[in-house]
C-alpha positions in Angstrom: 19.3 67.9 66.8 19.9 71.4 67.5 23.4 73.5 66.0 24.9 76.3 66.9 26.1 78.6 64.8 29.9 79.1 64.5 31.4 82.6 63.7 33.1 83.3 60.7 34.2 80.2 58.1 34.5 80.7 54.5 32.7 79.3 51.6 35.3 77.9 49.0 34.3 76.5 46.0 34.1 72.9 47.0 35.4 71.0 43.9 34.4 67.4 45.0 32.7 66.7 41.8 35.6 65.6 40.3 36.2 62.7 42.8 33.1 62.3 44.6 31.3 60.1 42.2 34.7 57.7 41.7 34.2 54.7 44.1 37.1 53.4 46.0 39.4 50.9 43.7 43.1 49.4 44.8 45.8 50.3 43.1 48.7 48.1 41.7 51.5 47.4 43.5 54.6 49.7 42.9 58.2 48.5 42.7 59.2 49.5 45.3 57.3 50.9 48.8 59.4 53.5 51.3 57.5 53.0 54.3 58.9 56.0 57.0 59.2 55.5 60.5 57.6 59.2 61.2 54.3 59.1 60.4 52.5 60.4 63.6 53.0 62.7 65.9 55.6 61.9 68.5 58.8 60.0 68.4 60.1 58.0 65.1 59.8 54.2 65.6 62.3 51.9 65.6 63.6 49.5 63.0 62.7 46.1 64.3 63.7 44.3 61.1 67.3 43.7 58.8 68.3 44.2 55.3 67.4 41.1 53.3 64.2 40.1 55.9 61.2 38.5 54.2 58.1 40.3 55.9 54.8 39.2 55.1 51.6 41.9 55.1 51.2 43.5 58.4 54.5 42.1 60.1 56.0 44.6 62.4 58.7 46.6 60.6 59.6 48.8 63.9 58.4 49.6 66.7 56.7 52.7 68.5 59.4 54.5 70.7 58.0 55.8 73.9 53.5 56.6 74.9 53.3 59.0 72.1 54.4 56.8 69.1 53.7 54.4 66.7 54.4 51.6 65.7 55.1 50.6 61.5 53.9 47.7 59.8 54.5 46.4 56.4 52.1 47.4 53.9 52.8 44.1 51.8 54.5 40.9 51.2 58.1 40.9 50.2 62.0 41.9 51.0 63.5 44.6 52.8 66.1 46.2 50.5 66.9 49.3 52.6 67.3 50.5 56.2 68.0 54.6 56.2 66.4 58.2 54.6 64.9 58.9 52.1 62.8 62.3 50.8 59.8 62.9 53.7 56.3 64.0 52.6 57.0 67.3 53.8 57.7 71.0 52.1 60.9 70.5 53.7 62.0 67.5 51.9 64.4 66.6 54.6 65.3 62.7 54.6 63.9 61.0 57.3 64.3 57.5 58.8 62.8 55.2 56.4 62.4 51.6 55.5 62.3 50.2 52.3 60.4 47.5 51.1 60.5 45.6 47.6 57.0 44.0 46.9 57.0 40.2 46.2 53.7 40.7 44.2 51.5 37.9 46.4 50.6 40.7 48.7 49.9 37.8 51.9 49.0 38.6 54.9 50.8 37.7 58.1 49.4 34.7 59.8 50.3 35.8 63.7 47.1 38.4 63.0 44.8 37.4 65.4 41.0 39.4 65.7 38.1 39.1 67.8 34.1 37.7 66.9 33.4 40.2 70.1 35.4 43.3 70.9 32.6 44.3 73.4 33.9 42.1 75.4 37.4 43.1 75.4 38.3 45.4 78.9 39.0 49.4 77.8 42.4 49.0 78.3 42.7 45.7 76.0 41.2 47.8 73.0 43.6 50.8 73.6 46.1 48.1 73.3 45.1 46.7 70.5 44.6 50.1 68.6 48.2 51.3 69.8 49.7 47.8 68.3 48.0 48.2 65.1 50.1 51.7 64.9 46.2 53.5 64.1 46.7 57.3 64.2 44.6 60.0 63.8 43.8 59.9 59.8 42.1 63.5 59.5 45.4 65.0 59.2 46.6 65.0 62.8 48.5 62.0 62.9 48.0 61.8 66.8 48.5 58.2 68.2 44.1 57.2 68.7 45.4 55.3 71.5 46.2 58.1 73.5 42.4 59.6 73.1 40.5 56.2 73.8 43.0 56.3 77.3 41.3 59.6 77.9 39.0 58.0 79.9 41.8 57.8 82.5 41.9 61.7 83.1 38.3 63.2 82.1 34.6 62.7 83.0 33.7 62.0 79.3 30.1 61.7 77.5 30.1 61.9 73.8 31.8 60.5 71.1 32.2 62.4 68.2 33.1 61.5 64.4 34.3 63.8 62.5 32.6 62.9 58.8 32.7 67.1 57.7 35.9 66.6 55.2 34.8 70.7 55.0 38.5 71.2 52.7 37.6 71.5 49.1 38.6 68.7 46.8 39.0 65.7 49.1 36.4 62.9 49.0 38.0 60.0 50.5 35.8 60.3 53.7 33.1 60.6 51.7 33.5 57.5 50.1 34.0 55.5 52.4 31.0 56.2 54.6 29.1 55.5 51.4 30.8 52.5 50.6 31.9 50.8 54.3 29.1 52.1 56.5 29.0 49.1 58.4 32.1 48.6 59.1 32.6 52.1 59.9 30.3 52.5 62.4 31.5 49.0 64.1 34.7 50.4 64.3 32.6 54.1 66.2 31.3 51.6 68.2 34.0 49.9 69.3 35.9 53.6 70.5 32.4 54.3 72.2 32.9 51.2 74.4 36.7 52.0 75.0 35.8 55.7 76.0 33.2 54.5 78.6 30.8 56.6 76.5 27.4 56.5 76.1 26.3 58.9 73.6 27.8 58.8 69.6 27.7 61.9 67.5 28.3 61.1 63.6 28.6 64.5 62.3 28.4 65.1 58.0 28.1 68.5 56.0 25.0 68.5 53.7 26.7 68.6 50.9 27.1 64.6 51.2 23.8 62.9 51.3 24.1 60.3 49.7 27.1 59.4 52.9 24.2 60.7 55.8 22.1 58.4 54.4 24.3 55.1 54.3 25.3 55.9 58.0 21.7 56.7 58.8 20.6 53.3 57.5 23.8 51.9 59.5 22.8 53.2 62.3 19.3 51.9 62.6 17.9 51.0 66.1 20.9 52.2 67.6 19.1 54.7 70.0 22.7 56.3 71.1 23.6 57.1 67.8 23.0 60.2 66.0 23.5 61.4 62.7 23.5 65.3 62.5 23.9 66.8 58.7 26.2 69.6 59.2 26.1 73.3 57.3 28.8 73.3 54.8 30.8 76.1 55.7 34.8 75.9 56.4 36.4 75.3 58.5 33.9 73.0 60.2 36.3 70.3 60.6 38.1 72.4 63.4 37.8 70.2 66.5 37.0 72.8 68.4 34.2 74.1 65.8 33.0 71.2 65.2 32.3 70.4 68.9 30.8 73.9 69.6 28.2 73.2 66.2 26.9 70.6 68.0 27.0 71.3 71.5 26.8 74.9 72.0 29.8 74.6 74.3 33.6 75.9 73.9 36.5 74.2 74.4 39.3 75.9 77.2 42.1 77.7 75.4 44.4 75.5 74.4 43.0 72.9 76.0 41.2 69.5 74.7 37.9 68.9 74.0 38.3 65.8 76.6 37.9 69.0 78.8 34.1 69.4 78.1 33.7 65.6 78.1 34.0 64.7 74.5 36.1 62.7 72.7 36.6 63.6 68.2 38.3 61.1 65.6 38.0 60.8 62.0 36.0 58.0 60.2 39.1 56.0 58.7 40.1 56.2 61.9 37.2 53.8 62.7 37.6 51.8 59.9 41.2 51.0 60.8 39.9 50.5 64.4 37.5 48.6 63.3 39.9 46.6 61.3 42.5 45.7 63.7 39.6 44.5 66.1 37.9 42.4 64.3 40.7 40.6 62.1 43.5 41.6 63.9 45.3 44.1 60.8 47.3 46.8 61.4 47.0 50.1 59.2 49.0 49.4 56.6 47.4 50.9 53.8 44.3 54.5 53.6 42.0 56.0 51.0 43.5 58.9 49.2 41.8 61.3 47.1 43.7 62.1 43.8 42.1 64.6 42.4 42.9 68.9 40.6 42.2 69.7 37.0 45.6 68.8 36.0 45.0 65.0 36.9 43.5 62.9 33.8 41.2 60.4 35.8 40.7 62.0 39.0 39.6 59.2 41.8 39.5 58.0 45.4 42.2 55.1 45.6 43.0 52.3 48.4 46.6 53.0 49.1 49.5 51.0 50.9 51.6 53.2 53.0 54.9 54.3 51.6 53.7 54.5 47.8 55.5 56.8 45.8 53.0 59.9 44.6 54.2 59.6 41.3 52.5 55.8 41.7 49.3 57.2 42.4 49.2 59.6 39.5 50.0 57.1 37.3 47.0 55.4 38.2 45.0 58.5 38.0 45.6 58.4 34.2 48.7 61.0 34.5 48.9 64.3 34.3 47.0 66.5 31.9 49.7 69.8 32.1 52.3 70.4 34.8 50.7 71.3 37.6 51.1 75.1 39.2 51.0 73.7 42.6 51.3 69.8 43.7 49.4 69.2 47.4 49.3 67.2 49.7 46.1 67.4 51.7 43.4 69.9 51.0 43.9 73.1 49.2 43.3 75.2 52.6 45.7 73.4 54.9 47.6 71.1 52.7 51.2 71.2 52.3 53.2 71.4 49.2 54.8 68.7 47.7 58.5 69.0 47.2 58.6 66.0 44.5 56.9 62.7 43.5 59.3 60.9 44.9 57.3 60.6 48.7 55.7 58.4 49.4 52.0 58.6 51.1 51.9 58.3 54.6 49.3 57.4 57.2 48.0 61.4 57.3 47.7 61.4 53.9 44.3 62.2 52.8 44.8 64.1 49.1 47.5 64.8 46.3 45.7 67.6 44.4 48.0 68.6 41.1 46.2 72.1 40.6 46.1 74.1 37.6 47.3 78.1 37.4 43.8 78.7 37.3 42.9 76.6 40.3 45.7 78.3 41.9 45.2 81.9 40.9 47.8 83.2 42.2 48.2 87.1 42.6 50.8 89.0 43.7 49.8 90.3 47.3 49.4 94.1 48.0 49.1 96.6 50.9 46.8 96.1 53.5 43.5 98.6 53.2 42.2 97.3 56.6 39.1 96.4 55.2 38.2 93.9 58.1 37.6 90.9 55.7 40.2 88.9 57.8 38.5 89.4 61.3 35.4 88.7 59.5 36.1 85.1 58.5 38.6 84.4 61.1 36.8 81.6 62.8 38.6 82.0 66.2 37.4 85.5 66.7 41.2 86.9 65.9 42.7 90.0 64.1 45.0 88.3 61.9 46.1 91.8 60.1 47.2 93.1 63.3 48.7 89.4 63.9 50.8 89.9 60.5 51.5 93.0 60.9 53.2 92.2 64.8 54.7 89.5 63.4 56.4 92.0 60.3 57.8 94.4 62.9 59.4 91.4 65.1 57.3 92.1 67.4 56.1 87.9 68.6 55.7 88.4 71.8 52.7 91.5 71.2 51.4 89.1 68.3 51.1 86.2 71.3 49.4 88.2 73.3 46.8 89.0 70.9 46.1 85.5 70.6 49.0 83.9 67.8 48.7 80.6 69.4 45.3 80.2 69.4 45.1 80.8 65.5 44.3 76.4 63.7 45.8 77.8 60.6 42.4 77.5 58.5 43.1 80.2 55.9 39.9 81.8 55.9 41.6 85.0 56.4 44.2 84.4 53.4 41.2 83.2 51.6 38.8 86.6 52.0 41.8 88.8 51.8 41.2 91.2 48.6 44.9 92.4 49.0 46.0 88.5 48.4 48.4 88.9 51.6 49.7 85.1 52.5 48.0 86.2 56.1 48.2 82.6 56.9 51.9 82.1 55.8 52.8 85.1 58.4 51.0 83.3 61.2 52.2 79.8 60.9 55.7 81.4 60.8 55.2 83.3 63.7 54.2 80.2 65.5 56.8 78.5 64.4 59.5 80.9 65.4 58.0 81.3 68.8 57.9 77.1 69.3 61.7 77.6 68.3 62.1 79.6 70.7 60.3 77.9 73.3 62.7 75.0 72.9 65.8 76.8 72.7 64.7 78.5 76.4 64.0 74.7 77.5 67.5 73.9 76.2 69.2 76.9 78.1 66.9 76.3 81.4 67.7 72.2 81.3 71.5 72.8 80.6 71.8 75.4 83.2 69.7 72.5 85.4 71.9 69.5 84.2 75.3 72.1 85.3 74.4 72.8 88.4 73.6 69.7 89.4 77.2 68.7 87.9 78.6 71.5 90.1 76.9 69.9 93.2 77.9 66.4 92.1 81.5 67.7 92.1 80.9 69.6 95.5 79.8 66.4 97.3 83.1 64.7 95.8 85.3 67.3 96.9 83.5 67.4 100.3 83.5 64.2 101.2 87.2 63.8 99.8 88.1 66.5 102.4 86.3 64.9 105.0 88.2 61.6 104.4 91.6 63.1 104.8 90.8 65.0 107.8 89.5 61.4 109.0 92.9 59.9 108.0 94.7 62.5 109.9 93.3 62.3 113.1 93.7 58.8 113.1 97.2 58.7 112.4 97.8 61.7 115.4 95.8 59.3 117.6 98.2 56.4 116.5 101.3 59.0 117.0 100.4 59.6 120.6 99.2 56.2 121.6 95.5 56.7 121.4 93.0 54.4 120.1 92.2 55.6 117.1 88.0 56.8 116.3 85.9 54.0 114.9 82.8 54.3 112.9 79.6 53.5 114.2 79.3 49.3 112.9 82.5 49.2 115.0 81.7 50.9 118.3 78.4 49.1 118.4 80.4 45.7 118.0 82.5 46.6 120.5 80.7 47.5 122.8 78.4 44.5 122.7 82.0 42.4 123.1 82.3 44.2 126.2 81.7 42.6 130.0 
């Protein structure tokens, strides 16, 4: 099929080597599993279990709060030993709601999980169901609830299905590998969306630098005439949605807008696998492939993980740690997010824990800009991030939002080409993130002004009709004083006057 050619992108050094030749192998139950109740995007679930339950594998733990939720399951067989917060995997480190499970080591599924021989026969709205149930969220990194998109059929005239296979961020191979490995069910579980979606045509995108993953889904997909397999360049950030849908479609999505917009739907390959999985034998995701893998790791490898592991767990079974790592990540080396300890546990958007070296890392202490252009010249959004920064420096948001701040993904291919080593990217998400602050403290100040007024008219009406009732009171009594009949309301004078001859 024919691409189109995005503008800027980097070329990182890719560093799968270390991983992508390690097949997929489970891991040994910790002692303890600290499963969160924020995992996606949207509101926290809510506990739907007690300290002291026994749970078996895939019971519900709680349940999804509200359309853009989901719910939690339990990863395993045992006991709940705690109800409250613990550490989240986030640079923050702030304690979120969390539920805390003690393995019993017999690791036995539920027996209420119920799948289908046939999901093709199951209505759209069924399999939406179905997918929000089994708490499946977006596993690229998003984290958006998948039921949300396969309901996008509701709103937009939609065409193409896409799967996002690039896994452009150096490092991770968990994608990878399990294309090579689970083809079949993969693609059942593409499928399966495809029907949801009211879709017709099924793009399975891949960057070159995986054949040996093109040519399993190629051999998966065999007579399936609506399926194509396109071999992507391998350039970063391909991934993007929004690049990814342009590379093979030639069309742009609307600023800030969805890709539902143009008529085409993206998820993520373990997204399909979990899909896959909770249609056809009824599981919910309770446990993901994560890459392990930086030159401080002993036995780098791709590892089948029950949510709410402990990273330190998963090193451990990489072998442990060569040297204290410069830099512990969480996600790729590009968009990842520190780690604040070992302590978290892994979560359902939890696709790498890279423990890099000072090497890997190189860091260098940043200097003055020489506005050499290297930063509009990778930026992949067509931005001027140095002018972006250097708004953002002086305080000045609003000018940097109007030069396009909010349209920046947060790649890092400007950080990444910058010879002055400025954290360009750093600047930018900041930015945002002030400006979303602010955003929501204007909401705040515009819904309490709303909730006060309407207060004030609440007490208005009170009063109003308070003074209305004692002018009432007083006429009657004058009437009464000089002999008249006092004024009736309306149910009266029509009862009287059908009593009268």
């Amino acid at each position: 099929m024919k691409l189109f050619k995005i503008r800027g992108g980097v070329h990182p050094e890719d560093r799968k080597g270390l991983s992508s030749d390690r097949p997929i192998e489970p891991i040994a139950l910790p002692h303890l599993l600290h499963v969160p109740l924020l995992q996606h995007v949207g509101a926290a679930a809510n506990p739907a279990v007690h300290r002291g339950q026994t749970v078996r594998k895939g019971d519900l733990l709680a349940e999804r709060q509200g359309l853009i939720s989901a719910p939690v399951h339990a990863p395993t067989s045992g006991r709940v030993v705690g109800i409250g917060r613990y550490p989240a995997n986030h640079p923050s480190g702030l304690s979120v709601p969390t539920i805390t499970l003690q393995p019993d080591g017999e690791d036995r599924w539920s027996d209420a999980l119920v799948g289908t021989d046939d999901p093709f026969a199951l209505p759209p709205e069924e399999i939406a169901a179905r997918v929000a149930a089994a708490g499946i969220v977006g596993m690229g990194g998003a984290t958006f609830p998948a039921a949300v998109k396969l309901n996008l059929r509701q709103r937009y005239r939609l065409h193409t299905l896409v799967i996002n296979g690039s896994e452009c961020e150096p490092y991770l191979t968990c994608d990878d590998r399990l294309m090579r490995e689970q083809s079949a069910q993969v693609l059942d579980g593409v499928r399966i969306m495809a029907h949801a979606l009211g879709v017709g045509h099924i793009i399975v995108a891949i960057e070159s630098n995986k054949p040996e993953a093109l040519a399993a889904m190629r051999t998966a997909a065999t007579g399936r005439a609506e399926i194509e397999i396109a071999a992507l360049p391998t350039r970063y950030p391909m991934g993007s949605e929004r690049h990814l849908v342009f590379t093979l479609t030639g069309r742009e999505s609307p600023a800030r807008g969805l890709t539902a917009d143009i008529g085409v739907v993206v998820h993520n390959p373990a997204t399909a696998f979990a899909v896959h999985e909770a249609l056809r034998h009824g599981r919910p995701l309770v446990e993901r492939v994560v890459t392990v893998t930086g030159a401080a790791i002993a036995r780098p490898a791709n590892l089948r993980v029950p949510l709410g592991t402990p990273v330190a767990h998963l090193i451990e079974q990489g072998g442990g740690l060569r040297e204290a790592p410069a830099r512990l990540i969480s996600g790729g080396p590009m968009m990842g997010q520190p780690l604040p300890s070992t302590r978290v546990p892994i979560v359902k958007g939890s696709n790498g824990v890279l423990a890099l070296t000072a090497q890997e890392v190189n860091r260098r202490e940043p200097m003055p800009c020489i506005r050499c252009g290297s930063c509009v010249a990778a930026c992949p959004c067509g931005l001027v991030p140095l002018e972006l920064v250097a708004r953002t420096r002086a305080a000045d948001l609003e000018g940097a939002v109007r030069l396009g701040l909010m349209d920046c993904i947060g790649c890092g291919s400007c950080a990444y080409t910058c010879p002055a080593h400025i954290p360009l990217v750093q600047y930018i998400n900041y930015a945002k993130g002030e400006m979303a602050a602010r955003g929501r403290a204007r909401h705040k100040q515009i819904e309490t002004k709303r909730l006060a007024e309407l207060r004030s008219a609440r007490l208005e009406a009170a009063k109003r009709a308070k003074r209305e009732a004692m002018a009432r009171r007083k006429r009657q009594q004058q009437a009464k004083a000089e002999g008249e009949t006092p004024p009736l309301g309306n149910a009266e004078v029509g009862t009287n006057a059908e009593a009268r001859p």
